[in-house]
C-alpha positions as a Markdown table, in Angstrom:
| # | Residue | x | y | z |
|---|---|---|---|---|
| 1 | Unk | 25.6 | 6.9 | -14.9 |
| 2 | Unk | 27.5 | 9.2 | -12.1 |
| 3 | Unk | 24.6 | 11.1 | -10.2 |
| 4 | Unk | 25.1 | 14.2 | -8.3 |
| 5 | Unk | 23.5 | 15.1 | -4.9 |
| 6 | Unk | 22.6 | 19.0 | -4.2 |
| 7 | Unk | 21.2 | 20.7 | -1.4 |
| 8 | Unk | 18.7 | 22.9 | -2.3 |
| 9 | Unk | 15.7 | 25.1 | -0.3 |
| 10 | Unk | 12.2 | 25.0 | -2.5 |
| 11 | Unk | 10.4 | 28.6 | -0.7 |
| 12 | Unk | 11.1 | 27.2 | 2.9 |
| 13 | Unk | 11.3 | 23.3 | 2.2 |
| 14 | Unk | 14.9 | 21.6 | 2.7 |
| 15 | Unk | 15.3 | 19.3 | -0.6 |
| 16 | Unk | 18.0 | 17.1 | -1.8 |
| 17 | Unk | 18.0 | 17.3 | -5.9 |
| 18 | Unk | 20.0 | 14.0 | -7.3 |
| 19 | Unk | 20.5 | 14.1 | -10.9 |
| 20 | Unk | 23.1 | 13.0 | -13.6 |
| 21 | Unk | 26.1 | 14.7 | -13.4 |
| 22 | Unk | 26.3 | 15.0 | -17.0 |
| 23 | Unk | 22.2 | 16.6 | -17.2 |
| 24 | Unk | 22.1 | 18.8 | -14.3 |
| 25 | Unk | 20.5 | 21.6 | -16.6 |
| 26 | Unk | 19.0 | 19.9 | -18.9 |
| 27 | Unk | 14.7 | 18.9 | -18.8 |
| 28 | Unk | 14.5 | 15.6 | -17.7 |
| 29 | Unk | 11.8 | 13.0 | -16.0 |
| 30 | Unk | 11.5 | 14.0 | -12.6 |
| 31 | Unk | 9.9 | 12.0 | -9.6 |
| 32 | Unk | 9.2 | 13.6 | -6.3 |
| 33 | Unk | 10.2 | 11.1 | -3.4 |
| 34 | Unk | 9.0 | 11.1 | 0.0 |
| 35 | Unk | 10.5 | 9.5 | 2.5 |
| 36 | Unk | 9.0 | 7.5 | 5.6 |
| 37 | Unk | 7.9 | 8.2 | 9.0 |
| 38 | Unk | 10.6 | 9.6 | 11.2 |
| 39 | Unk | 13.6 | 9.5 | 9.2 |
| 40 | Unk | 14.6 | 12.1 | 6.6 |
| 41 | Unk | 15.4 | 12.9 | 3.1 |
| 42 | Unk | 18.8 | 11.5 | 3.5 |
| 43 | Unk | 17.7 | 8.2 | 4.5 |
| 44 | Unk | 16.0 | 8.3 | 0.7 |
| 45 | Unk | 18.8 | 8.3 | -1.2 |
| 46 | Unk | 19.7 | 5.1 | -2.5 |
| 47 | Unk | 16.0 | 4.6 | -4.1 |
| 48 | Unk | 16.5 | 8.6 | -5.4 |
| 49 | Unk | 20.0 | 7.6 | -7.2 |
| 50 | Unk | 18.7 | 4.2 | -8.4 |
| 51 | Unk | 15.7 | 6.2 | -10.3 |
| 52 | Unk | 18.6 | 9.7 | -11.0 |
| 53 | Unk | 21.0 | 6.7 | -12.4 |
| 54 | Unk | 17.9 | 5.7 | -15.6 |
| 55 | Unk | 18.3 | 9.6 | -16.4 |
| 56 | Unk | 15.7 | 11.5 | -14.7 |
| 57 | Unk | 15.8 | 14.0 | -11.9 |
| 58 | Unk | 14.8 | 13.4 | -8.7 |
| 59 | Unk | 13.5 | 15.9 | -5.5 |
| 60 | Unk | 13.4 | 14.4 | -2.0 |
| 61 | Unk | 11.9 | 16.9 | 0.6 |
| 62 | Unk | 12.1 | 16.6 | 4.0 |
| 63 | Unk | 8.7 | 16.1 | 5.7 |
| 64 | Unk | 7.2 | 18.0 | 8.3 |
| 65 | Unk | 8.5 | 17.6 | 11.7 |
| 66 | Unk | 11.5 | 15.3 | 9.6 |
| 67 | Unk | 15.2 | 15.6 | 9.5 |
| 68 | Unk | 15.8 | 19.5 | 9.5 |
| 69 | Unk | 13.0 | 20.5 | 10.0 |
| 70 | Unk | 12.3 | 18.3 | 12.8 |
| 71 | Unk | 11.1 | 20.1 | 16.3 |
| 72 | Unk | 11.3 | 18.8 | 20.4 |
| 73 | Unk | 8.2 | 18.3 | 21.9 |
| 74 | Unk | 6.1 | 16.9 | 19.1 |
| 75 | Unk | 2.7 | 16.1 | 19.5 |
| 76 | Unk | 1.6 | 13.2 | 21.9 |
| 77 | Unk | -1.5 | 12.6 | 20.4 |
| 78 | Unk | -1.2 | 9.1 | 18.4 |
| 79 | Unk | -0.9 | 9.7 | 14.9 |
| 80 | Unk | -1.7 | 13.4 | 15.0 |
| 81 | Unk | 2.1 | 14.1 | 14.0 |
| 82 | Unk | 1.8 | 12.1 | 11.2 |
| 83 | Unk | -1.2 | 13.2 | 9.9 |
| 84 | Unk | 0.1 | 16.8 | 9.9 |
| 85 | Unk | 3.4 | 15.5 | 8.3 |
| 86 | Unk | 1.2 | 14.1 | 5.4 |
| 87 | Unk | -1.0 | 17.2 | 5.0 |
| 88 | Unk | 2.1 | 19.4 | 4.7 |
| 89 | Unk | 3.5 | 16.9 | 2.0 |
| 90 | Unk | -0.3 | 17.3 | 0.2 |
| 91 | Unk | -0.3 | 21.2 | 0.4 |
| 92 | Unk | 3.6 | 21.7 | -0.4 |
| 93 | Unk | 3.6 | 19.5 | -3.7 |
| 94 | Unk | 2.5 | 22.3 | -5.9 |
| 95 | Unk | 5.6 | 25.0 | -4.3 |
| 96 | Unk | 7.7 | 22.2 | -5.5 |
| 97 | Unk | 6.0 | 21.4 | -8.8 |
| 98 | Unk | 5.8 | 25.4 | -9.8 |
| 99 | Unk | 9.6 | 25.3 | -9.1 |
| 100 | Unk | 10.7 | 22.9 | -11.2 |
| 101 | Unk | 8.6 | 24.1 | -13.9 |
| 102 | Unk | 9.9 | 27.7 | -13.6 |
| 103 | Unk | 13.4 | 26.3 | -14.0 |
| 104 | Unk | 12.6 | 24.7 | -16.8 |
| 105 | Unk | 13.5 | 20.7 | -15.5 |
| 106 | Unk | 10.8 | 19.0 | -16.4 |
| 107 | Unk | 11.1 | 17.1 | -19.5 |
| 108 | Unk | 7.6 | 16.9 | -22.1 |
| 109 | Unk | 5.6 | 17.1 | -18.7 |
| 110 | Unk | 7.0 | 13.9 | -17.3 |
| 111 | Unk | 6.6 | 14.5 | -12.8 |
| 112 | Unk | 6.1 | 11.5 | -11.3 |
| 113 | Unk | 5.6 | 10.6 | -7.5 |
| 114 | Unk | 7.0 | 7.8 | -5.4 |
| 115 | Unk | 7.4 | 7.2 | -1.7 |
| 116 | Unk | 8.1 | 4.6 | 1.4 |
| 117 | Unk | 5.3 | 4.3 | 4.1 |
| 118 | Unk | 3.9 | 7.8 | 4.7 |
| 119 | Unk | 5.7 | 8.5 | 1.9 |
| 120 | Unk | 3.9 | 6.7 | -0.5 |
| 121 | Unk | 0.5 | 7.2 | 1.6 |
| 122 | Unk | 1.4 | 11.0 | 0.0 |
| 123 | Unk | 2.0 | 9.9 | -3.0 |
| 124 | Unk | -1.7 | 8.3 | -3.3 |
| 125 | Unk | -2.8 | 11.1 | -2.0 |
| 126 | Unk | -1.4 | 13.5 | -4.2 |
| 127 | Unk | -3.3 | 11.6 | -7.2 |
| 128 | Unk | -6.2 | 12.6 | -5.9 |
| 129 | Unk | -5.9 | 16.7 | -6.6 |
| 130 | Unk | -3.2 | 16.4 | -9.6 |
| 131 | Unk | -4.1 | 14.5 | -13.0 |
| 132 | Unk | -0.9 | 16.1 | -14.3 |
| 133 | Unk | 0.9 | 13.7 | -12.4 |
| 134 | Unk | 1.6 | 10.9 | -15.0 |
| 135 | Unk | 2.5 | 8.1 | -12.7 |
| 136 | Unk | 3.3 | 6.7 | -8.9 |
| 137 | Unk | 4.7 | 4.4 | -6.9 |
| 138 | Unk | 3.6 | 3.0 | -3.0 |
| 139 | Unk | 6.0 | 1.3 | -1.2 |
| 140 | Unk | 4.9 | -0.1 | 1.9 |
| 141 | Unk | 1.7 | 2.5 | 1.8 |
| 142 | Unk | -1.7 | 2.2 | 1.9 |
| 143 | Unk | -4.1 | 4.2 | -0.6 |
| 144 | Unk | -7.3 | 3.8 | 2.0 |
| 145 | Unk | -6.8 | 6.9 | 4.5 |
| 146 | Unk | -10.0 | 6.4 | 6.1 |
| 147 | Unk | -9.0 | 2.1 | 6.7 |
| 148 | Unk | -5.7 | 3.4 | 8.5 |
| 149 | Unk | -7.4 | 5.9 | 10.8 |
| 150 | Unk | -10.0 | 3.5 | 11.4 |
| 151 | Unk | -7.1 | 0.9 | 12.3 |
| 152 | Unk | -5.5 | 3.5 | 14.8 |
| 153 | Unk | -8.9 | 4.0 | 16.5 |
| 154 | Unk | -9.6 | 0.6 | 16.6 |
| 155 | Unk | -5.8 | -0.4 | 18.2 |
| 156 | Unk | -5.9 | 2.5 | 20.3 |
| 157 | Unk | -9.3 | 1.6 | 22.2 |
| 158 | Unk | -8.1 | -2.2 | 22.6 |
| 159 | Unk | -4.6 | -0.9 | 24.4 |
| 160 | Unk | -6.6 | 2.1 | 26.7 |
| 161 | Unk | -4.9 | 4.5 | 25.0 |
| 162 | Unk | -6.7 | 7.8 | 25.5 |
| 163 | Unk | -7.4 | 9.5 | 22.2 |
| 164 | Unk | -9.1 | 12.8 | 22.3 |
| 165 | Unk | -12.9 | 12.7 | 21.7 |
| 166 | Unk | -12.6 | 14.7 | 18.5 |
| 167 | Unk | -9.6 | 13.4 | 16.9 |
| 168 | Unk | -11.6 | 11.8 | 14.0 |
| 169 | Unk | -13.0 | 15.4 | 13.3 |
| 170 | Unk | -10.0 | 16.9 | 13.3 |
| 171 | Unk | -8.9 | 14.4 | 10.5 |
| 172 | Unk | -11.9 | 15.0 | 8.4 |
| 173 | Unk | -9.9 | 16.5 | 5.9 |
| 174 | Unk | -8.0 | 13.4 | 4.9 |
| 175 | Unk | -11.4 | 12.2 | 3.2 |
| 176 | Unk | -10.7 | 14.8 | 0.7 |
| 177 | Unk | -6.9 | 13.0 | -0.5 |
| 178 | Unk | -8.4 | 9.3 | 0.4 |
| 179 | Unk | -8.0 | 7.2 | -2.8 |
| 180 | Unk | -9.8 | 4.5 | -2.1 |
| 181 | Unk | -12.5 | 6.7 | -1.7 |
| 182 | Unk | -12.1 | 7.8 | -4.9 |
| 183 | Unk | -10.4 | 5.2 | -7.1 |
| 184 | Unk | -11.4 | 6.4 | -10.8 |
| 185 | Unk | -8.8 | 9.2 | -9.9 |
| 186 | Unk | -6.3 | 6.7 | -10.5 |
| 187 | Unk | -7.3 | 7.8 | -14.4 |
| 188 | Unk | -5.5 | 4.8 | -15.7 |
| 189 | Unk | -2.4 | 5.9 | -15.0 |
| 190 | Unk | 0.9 | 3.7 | -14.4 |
| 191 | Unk | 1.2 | 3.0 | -9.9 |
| 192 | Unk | 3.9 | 0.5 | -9.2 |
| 193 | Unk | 2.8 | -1.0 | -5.6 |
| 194 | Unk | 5.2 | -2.9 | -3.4 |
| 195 | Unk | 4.7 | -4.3 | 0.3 |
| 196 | Unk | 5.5 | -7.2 | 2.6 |
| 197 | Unk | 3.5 | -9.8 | 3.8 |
| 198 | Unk | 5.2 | -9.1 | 7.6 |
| 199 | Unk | 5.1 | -5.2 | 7.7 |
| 200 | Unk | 3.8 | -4.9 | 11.2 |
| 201 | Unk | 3.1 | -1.0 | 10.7 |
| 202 | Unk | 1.3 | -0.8 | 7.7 |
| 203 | Unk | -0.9 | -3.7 | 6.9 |
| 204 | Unk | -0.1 | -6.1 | 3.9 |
| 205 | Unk | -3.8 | -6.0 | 3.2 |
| 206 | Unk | -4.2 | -2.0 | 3.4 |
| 207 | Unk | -2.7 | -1.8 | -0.2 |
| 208 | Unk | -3.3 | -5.4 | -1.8 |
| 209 | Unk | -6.9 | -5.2 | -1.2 |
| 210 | Unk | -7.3 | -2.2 | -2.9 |
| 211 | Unk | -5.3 | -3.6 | -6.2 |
| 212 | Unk | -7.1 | -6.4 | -6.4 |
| 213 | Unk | -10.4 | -4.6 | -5.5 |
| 214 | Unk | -9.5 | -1.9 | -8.8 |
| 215 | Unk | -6.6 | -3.4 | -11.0 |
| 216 | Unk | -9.5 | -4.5 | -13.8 |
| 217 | Unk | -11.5 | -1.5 | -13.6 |
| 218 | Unk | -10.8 | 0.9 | -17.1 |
| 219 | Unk | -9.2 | 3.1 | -14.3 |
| 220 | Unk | -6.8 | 0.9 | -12.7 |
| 221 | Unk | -5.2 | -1.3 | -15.4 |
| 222 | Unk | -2.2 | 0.0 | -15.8 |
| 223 | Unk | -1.4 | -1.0 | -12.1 |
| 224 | Unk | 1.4 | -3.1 | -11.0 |
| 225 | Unk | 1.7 | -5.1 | -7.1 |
| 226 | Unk | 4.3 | -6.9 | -6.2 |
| 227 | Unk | 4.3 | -8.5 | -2.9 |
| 228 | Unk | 7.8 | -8.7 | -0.5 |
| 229 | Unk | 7.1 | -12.3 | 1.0 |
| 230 | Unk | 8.1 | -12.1 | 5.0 |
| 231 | Unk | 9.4 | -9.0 | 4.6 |
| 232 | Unk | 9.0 | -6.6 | 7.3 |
| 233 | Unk | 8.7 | -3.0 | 7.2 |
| 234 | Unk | 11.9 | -2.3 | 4.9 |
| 235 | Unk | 12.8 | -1.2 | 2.0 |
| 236 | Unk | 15.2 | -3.0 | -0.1 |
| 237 | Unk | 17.9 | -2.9 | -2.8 |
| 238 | Unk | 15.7 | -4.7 | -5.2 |
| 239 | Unk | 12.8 | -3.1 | -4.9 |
| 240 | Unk | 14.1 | 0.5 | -5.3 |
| 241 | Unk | 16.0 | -1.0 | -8.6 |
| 242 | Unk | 12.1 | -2.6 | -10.0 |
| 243 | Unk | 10.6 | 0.7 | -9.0 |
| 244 | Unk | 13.1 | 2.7 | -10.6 |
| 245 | Unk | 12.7 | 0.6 | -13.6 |
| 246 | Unk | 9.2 | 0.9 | -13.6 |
| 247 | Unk | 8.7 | 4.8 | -13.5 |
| 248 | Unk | 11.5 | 4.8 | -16.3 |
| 249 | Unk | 9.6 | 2.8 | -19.0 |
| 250 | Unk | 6.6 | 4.6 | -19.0 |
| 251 | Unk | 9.3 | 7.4 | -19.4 |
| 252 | Unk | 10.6 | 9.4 | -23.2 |
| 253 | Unk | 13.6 | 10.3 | -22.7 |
């Protein structure tokens, strides 16, 4: 199916829309896809037509400090910029949410969320505050907010790096979006997982501990993990076509 790619501003968030050409106005599926660290909505294209070509609509906004709306002179605090970048993902979801729903795109209540590395770490998060949101998908993410600060700490202190004394404070919101803090909030609903076994920036174990520590609870049965053997911190082809297909079955069109 022939997709289409359109630039669009949601209040002051730059978003690429991709949708069939042939269903541009009609109500369809949609997934919200975040992108990774330091790249940009562009960058998540292939894995937004992949999930656009199954007949849904698909919204990739550009992070925080990301592709145009990227800034000199970020933050040298470790981490800090990321953080913020996930926060404003977190707190910008529902401008992007009431949009769609104003224009009347969403099809029977179907708004799914999907993302690579922080990307998907906002995705988890987000299914914390919305059970509206019928299902996810974590690429190369980790559900356990708290376990990746702790891991940054941790790192930081055996390399001297400096961190400022009240870093952890300032981060004390994060408890409030941390999954695996609060895992019945999955609410059985359908999360497609998928990471390698050599990602050197975001642990194999950070999100294949937590499936295996929740995937038989009543909560977390409808979970899926597939693991990327030696695969580094990528994303490829075939796993943005199994994702895809993944979000689209637990899809009426």
């Amino acid at each position: 199916m022939k997709t289409i790619t359109k630039e669009r501003m949601i209040e002051h968030i730059p978003v690429l829309e991709v949708v069939p050409e042939d269903y541009q106005y009609d109500e369809l599926p949609c997934i919200v896809f975040y992108h990774g660290w330091q790249t940009s909505k562009e960058l998540a294209l292939t894995p937004a037509r992949k999930l656009a070509q199954l007949n849904n609509r698909v919204i990739i906004p550009d992070a925080m400090y990301h592709g145009s709306r990227r800034v000199e002179n970020r933050s040298k605090i470790p981490s800090f910029t990321f953080w913020s970048s996930i926060q404003h993902n977190l707190i910008e979801f529902n401008l992007i949410k009431d949009y769609l729903y104003k224009k009347q795109f969403v099809l029977n209540n179907q708004l799914s969320v999907a993302g690579f590395s922080m990307g998907g770490m906002t995705s988890a998060g987000l299914l914390t505050k919305h059970p509206d949101i019928t299902s996810a998908a974590i690429l190369m993410g980790t559900p356990d907010y708290q376990g990746f600060i702790d891991r940054l700490v941790f790192y930081s202190k055996q390399r001297n790096i400096q961190l400022p004394q009240d870093l952890e404070d300032s981060l004390s919101w994060t408890k409030h979006y941390d999954l695996n803090a609060q895992p019945e909030k999955i609410s059985d609903r359908p999360i497609y997982f998928w990471h390698g076994t050599k990602d050197e920036k975001v642990p194999y174990h950070a999100s294949h501990d937590f499936f295996e520590t929740y995937r038989h609870k009543s909560f977390g049965q409808q979970m899926v993990f597939d693991t990327g053997i030696d695969e580094p911190h990528i994303l490829t082809i075939d796993t943005m076509k199994t994702m895809a297909t993944f979000l689209d079955k637990h899809f009426t069109h």
